[in-house]
TORDO-455763 format. One record per residue (C-alpha): residue number from 1; x, y, z. Coordinates in Angstrom, 2 decimals, padded with zeros to 5 digits. Layout:
# TORDO-455763
R   resi        c1        c2        c3
R    NUM         X         Y         Z
...
//
This chain:
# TORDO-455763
R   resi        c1        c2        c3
R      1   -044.05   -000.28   -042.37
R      2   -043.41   -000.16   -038.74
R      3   -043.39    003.52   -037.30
R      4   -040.12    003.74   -035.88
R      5   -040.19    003.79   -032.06
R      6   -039.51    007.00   -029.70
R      7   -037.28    006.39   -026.64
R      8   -039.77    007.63   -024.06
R      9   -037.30    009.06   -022.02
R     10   -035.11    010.31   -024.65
R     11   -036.00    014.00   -023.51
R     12   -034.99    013.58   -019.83
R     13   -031.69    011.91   -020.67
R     14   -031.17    014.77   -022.92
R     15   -031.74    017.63   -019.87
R     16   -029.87    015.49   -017.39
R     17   -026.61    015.33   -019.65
R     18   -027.25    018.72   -020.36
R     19   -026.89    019.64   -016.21
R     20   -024.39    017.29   -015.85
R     21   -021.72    018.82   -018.60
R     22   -023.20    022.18   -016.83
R     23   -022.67    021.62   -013.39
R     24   -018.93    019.88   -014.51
R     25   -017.84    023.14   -016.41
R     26   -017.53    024.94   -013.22
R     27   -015.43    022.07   -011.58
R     28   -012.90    021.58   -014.60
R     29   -012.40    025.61   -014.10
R     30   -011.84    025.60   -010.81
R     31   -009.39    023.19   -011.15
R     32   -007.38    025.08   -013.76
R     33   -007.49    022.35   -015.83
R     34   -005.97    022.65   -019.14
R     35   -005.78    019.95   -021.73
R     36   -003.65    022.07   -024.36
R     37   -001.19    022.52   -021.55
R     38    000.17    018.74   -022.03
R     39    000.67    019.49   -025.78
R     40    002.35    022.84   -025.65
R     41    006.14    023.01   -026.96
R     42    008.09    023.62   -023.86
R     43    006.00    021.15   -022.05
R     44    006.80    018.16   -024.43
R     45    010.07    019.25   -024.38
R     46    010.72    019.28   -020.24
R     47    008.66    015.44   -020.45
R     48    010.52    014.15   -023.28
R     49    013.89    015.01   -021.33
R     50    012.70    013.60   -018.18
R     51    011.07    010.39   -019.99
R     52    014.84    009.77   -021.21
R     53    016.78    009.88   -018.07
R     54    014.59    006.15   -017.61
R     55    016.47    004.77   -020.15
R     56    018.91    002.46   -019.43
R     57    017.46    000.79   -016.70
R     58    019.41    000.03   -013.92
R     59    020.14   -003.35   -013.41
R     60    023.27   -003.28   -010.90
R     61    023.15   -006.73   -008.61
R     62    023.22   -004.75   -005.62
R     63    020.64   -002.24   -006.64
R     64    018.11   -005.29   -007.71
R     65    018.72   -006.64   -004.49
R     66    017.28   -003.17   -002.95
R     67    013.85   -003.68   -004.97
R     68    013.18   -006.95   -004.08
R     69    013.69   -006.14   -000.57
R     70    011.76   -003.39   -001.49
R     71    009.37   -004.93   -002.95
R     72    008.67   -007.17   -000.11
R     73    008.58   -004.28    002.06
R     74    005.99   -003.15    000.20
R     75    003.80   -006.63   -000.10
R     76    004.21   -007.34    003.69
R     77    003.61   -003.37    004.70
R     78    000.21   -003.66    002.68
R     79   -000.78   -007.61    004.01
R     80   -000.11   -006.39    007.41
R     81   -001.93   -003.07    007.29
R     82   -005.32   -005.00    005.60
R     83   -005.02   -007.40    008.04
R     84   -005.27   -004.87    011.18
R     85   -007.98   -003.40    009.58
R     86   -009.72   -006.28    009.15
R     87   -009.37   -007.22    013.13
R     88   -010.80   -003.68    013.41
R     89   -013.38   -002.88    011.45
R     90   -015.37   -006.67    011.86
R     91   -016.42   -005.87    015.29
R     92   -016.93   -002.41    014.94
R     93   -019.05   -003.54    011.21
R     94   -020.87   -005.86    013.97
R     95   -021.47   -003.71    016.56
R     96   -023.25   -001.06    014.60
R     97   -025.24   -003.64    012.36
R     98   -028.88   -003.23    013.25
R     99   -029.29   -006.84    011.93
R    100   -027.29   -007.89    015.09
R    101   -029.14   -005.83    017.54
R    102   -030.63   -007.41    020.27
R    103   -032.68   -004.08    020.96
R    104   -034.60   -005.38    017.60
R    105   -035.88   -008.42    019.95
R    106   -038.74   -007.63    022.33
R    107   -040.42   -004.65    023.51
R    108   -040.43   -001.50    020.88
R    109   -039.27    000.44    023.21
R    110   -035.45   -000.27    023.48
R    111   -035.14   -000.12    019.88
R    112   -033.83    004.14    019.94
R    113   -031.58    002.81    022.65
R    114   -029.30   -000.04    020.11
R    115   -029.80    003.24    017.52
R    116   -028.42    005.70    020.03
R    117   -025.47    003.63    021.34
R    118   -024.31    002.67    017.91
R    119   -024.46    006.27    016.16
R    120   -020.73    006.49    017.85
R    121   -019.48    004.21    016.31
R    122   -020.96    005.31    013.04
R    123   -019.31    008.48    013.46
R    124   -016.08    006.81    014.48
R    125   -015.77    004.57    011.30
R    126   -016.73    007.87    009.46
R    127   -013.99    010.07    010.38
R    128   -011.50    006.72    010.18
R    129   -012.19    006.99    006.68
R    130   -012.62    010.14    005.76
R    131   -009.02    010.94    006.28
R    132   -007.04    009.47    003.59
R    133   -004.54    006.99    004.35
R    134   -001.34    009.17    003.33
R    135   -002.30    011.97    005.90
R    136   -002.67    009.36    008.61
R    137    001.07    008.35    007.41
R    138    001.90    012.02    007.22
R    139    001.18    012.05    011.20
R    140    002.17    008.34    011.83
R    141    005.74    009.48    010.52
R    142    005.40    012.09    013.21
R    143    004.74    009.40    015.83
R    144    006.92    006.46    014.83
R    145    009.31    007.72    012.47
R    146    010.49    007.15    008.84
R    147    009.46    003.07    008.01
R    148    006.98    000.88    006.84
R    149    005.01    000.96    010.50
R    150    003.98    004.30    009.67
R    151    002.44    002.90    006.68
R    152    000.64   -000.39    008.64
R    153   -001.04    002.18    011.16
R    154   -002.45    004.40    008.40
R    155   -003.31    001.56    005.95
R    156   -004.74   -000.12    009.08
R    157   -007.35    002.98    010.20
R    158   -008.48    004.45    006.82
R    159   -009.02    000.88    005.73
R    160   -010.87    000.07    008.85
R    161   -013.00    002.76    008.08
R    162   -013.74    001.75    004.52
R    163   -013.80   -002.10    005.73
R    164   -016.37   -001.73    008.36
R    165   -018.66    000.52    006.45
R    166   -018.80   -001.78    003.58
R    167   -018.77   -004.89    006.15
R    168   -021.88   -003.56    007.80
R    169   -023.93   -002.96    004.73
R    170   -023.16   -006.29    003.61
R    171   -024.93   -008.31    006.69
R    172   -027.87   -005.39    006.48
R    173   -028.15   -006.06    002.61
R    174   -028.28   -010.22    003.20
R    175   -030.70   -012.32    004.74
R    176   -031.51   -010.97    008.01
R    177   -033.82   -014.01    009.11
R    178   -031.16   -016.44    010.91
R    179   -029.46   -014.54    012.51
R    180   -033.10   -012.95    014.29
R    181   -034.29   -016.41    014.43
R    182   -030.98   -017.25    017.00
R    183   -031.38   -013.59    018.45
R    184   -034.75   -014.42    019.52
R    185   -033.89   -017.67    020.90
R    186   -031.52   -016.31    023.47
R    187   -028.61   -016.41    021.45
R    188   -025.91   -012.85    021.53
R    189   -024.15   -010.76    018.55
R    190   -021.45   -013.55    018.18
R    191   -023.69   -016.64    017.87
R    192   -026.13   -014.80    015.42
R    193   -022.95   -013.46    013.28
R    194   -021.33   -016.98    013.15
R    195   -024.56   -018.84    012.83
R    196   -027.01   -016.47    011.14
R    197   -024.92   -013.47    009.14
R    198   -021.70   -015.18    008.04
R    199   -022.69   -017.79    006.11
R    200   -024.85   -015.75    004.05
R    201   -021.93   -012.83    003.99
R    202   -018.57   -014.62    003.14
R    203   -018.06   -014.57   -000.23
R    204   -019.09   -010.85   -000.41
R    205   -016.50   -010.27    002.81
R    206   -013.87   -012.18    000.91
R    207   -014.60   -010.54   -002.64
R    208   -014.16   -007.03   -000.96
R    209   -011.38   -007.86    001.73
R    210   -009.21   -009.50   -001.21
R    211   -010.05   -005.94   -003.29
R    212   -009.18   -003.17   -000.55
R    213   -005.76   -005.65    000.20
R    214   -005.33   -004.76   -003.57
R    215   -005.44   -001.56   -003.35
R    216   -003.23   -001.44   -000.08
R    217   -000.41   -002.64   -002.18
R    218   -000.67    000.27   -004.77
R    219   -001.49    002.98   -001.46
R    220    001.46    001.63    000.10
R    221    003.97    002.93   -002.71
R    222    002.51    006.64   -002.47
R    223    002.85    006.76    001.20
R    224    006.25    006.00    000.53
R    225    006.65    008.91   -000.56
R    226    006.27    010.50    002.64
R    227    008.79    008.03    004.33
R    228    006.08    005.27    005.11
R    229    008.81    002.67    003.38
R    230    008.71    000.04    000.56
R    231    008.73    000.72   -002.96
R    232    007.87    004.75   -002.56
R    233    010.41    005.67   -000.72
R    234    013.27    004.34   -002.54
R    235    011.55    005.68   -005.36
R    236    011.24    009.14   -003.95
R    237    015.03    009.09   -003.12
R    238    015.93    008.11   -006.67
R    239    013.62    011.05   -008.42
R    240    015.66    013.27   -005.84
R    241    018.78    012.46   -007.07
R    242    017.26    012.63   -010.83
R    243    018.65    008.23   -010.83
R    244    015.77    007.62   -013.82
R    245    016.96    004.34   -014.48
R    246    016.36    003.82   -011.05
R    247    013.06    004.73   -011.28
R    248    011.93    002.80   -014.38
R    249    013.48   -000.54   -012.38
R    250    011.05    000.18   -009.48
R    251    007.97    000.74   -011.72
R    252    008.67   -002.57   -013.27
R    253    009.05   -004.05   -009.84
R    254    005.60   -002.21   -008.87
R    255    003.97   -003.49   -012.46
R    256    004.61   -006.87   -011.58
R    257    003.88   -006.68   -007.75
R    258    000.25   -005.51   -009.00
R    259    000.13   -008.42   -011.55
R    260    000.99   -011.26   -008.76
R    261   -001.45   -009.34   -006.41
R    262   -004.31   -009.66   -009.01
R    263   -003.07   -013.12   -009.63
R    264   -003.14   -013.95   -005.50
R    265   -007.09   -012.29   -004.88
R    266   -008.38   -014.33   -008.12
R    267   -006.93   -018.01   -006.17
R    268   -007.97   -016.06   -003.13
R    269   -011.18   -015.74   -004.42
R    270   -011.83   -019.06   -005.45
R    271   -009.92   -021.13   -002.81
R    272   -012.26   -019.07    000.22
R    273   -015.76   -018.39   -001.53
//
């Protein structure tokens, strides 16, 4: 007979699981969290009341009128915002790509100078991103007022942020070799992106543009709730006057602008890469 095989690392998978569920305990009290609270009697009650004000849905003329406008609110507050971001974060992803430098050409020497002049803009795409998007509504509301250009800014400079981090890794992660090749023949950042980095980089910029535009759409519903317009904020006016039908329209609205956004990035996806 064969002698049945040991996993060699069996032990050390063990110990690391072990930590893990350890070092999560801690967390999960912290954060008062309570799976037996969702269960309790009173609970299920005060759900199972406020499940059944969604029922009937309300289909009024006039009030599906106000989704789809909604709704379109929504699409065009989230295409618009991904789009600035976009126009931002592609030079900033290019001017703190090291596989763009020119310092990388010629004497040793200048290289600390291309890493000191771009740690900036590191730090600037950092703190774009590290705020989320509905605190940058939050203050955009201060600045613009109620409306979906509240949600564009914020939409535009956390994703910006996100966008030119991931942007940046993506020309350091490719084939580095053409665009040095027209670096070192005299050419600047813009002919060695356009004739040495982005043909390598496309798909991978389209693949991840077409996914944070994705996730703009569902973003731009919870800033709505903080008057950044579209979907959220008609649904945060129909929770406060306890409208439930209301409610249960717009999350069937939202369902199905998800669904045609997933359906859009896949021909996206294929029609660009």
């Amino acid at each position: 007979m064969t002698a049945v095989q040991r996993d060699p690392v069996l032990v050390a998978r063990v110990m690391l699981t072990v930590a893990g569920l350890a070092l999560l305990w801690p967390a999960i009290e912290l954060a008062e969290f309570d799976p037996r609270q969702l269960f309790a009697a009173g609970n299920l009650q005060t759900m199972g009341r406020f499940l059944s004000t969604f029922f009937p849905m309300a289909l009024g003329a006039d009030f599906l009128g106000l989704v789809l406008r909604s709704t379109l609110e929504t699409l065009a507050l989230a295409t618009a915002g991904t789009a600035l971001a976009i126009v931002l974060a592609l030079p900033l992803a290019m001017a703190v790509s090291e596989s763009l430098s020119i310092s990388r050409v010629g004497p040793a020497r200048r290289v600390w100078v291309g890493r000191l002049l771009r740690a900036p803009l590191r730090a600037l795409l950092i703190f774009m991103r590290s705020i989320p998007e509905i605190v940058w509504a939050l203050l955009f509301v201060r600045a613009v007022g109620l409306g979906p250009a509240a949600g564009v800014l914020a939409i535009a400079i956390n994703y910006a942020g996100m966008l030119g981090k991931v942007y940046f890794e993506i020309f350091e992660a490719g084939d580095t070799r053409p665009a040095r090749a027209v670096l070192e023949t005299g050419g600047g950042r813009v002919h060695a992106f356009f004739y040495g980095v982005l043909p390598v980089a496309l798909p991978e910029l389209v693949s991840y543009s077409v996914y944070r535009w994705e996730c703009a759409i569902r973003a731009s519903v919870v800033m709505g709730f903080v008057g950044a317009g579209g979907l959220g904020q008609q649904m945060e006016l129909s929770m406060r006057m306890l409208e439930g039908g209301e409610v249960s329209t717009m999350l069937v609205a939202f369902f199905a602008l998800v669904m045609l956004a997933d359906a859009l990035s896949a021909l996206l996806r294929k029609a660009l890469t």
